[in-house]
N, C-alpha and C positions, 0 to 999 in steps of 0.2 A: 400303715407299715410298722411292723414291730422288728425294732432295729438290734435289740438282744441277741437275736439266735443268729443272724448275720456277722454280729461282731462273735459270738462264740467260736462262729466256722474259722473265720481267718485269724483267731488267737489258738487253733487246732493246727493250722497249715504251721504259720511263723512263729509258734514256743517252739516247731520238734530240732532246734540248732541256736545256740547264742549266734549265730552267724547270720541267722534267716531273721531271728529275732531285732538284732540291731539293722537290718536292711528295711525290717519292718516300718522301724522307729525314723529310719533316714525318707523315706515314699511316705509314711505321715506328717514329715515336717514341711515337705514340699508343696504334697496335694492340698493339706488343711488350712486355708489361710487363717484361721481363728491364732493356729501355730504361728503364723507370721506375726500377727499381733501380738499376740502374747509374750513369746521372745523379743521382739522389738523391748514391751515394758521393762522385762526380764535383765536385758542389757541394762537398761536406765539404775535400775535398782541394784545390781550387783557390779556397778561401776566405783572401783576402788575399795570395795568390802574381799577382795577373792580372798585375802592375806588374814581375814577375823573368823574366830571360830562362830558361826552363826547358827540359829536352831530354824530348820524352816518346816511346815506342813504342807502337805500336796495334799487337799481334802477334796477325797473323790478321787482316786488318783488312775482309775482307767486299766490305760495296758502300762500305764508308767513310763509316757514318752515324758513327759513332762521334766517326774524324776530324774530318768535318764539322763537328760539334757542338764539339770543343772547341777546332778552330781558331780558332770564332767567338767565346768567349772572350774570348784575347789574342792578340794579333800577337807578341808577343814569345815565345809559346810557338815550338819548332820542333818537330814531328812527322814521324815517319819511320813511318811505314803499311808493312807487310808481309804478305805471302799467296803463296802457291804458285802459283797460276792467274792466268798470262803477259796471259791479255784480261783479269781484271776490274782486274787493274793497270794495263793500256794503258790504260783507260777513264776510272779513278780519277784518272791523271797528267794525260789530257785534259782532263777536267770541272774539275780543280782549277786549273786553266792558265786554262781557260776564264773561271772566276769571279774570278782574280788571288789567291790564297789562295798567294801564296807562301813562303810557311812551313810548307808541306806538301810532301812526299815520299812518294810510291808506290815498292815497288822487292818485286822475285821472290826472294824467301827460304824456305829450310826451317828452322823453328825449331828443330828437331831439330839442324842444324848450324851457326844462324847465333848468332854470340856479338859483341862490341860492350864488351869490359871497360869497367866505370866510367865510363857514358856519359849516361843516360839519370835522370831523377829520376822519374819513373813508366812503368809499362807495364803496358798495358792487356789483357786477353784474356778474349773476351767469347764466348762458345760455341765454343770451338777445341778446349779439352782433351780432349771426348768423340769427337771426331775422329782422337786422336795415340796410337800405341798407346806410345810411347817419353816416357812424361809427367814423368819421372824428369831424361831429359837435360834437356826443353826447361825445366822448373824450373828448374836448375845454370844454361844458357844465360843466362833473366832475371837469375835472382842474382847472375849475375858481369858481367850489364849495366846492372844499376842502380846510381846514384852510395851511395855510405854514405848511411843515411837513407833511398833512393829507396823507393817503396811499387810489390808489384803487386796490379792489380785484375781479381781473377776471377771469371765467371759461366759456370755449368756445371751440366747436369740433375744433380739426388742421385738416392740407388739409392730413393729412397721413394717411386718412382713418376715418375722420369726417364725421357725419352725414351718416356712413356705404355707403358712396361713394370710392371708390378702384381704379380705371380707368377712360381714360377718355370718354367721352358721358353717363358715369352713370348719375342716377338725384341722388337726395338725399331723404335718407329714411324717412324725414319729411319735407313735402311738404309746412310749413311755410319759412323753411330756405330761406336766400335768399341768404347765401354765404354758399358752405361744408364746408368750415372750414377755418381757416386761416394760413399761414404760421409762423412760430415761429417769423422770420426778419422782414414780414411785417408787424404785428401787435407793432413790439415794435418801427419801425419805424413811423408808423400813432400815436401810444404815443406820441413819441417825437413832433414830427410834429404838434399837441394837445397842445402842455408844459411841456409836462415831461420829466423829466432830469435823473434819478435814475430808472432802469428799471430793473425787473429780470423775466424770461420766463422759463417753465419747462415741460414737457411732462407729462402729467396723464393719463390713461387707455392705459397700453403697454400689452403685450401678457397677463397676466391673468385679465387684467381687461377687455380684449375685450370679453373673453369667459363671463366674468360674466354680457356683459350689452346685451349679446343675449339670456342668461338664464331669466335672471331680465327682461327684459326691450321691448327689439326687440320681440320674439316669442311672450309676452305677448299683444302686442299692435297690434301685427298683429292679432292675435285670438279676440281681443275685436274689431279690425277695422269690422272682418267678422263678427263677431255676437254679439250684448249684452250678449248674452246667456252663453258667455263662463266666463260672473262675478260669473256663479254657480261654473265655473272649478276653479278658478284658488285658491282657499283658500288648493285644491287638488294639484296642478298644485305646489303651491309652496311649500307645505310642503315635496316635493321630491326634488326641486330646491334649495332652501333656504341654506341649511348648504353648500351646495357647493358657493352659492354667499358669503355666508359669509366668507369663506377660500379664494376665490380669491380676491374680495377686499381688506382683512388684508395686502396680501402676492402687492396686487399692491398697494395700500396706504404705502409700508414700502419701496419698492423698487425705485431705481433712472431709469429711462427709458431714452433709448439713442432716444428712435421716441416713438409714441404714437397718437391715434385717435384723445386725448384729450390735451388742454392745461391748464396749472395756472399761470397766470401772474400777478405779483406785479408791481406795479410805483407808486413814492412818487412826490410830491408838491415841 
């Protein structure tokens, strides 16, 4: 399943209105529990900073919920959003024009070769790694763009069943990946190996969070792979689904998980 031309279609539907577009951003924070994680971290870290001018990265930065979310925050943060893909950046710099958020920055980087020495006091990177087959450099790159102190914050399918691989000779159920996932050791090893010294690793999406990203996520993507047609179902589709993703998520955002499809890794500067 090539998950590109699916997320192109519904960044077609919800760019054409800032209105459509933050309604976008509100059904991603809900549906995506990787979202729940992530902002959980999110809180931790911007608990009593709202009030400091801070520098943050969002590498890999998507449709820019992420952004979004912690632009609204503080104004005093300034965020520099990057990604590879020329239109979701054109899009990203519109919408964020659009709504007066000027303390955001969209811009076309390879994080493989974009570096930023001692710039930034967090950067963010939220499903990119399974993507990067060079995950070694773009580590080094963060490292040496975070200010002393700076933290990065990672979310990335594990081999435990990332990327809806189980065994082995499976492929993985999105055909950009270029790793299923990673092991918990070896990513905090390739950390260190990077520069970083302080490292903490944690399992995300354990038994109810699996169920809730084949309700949310998987079924759905496979019915849009097979047809546009099914963008009529699914406003149907989730109004049956929805309160059950929303109890499993809670119930796996609250929980500590001994394995998990998914990871959230901290390491500081």
């Amino acid at each position: 399943m090539y998950y590109d031309p699916i997320k192109k279609s519904l960044g077609e539907v919800f760019n054409r209105t800032p209105w459509l577009r933050r309604t976008f951003y509100v059904l991603l924070d809900l549906l995506l529990l990787r979202t729940w994680h992530v902002h959980r971290e999110l809180r931790q870290w911007a608990a009593g900073r709202t009030n400091e001018a801070l520098n943050i990265l969002d590498a890999g930065s998507g449709y820019g919920q992420y952004t979004y979310w912690l632009s609204g925050l503080s104004k005093k943060w300034n965020i520099l959003a990057v990604d590879v893909k020329d239109e979701q950046i054109a899009d990203s710099n519109r919408f964020f024009r659009q709504i007066g958020r000027t303390n955001v920055q969209f811009a076309v980087q390879d994080l493989v070769l974009y570096q930023e020495p001692n710039s930034f006091d967090l950067a963010l990177s939220v499903d990119v790694m399974e993507h990067i087959l060079e995950d070694v450099e773009v580590f080094r790159n963060i490292h040496a763009s975070l200010k002393d102190g700076g933290m990065l914050l990672i979310s990335t399918p594990s081999d435990q069943g990332g990327s809806d691989v189980h065994a082995d000779g499976e492929t993985s159920f999105i055909e950009e990946h270029v790793r299923d996932g990673y092991n918990i050791h070896e990513i905090q090893q390739k950390l260190r190996t990077a520069g970083f010294e302080r490292i903490e690793a944690r399992y995300s999406y354990g038994e109810p969070g699996q169920i809730s990203w084949r309700l949310s996520m998987k079924y759905p993507i496979l019915m849009l792979g097979a047809s546009k047609w099914f963008f009529v179902l699914l406003p149907f589709y989730y109004l049956v689904t929805f309160p059950f993703c929303l109890i499993l998520n809670t119930l796996d955002a609250r929980m500590k998980h001994d394995s998990g499809t998914g990871l959230i890794v901290k390491a500081w500067k």
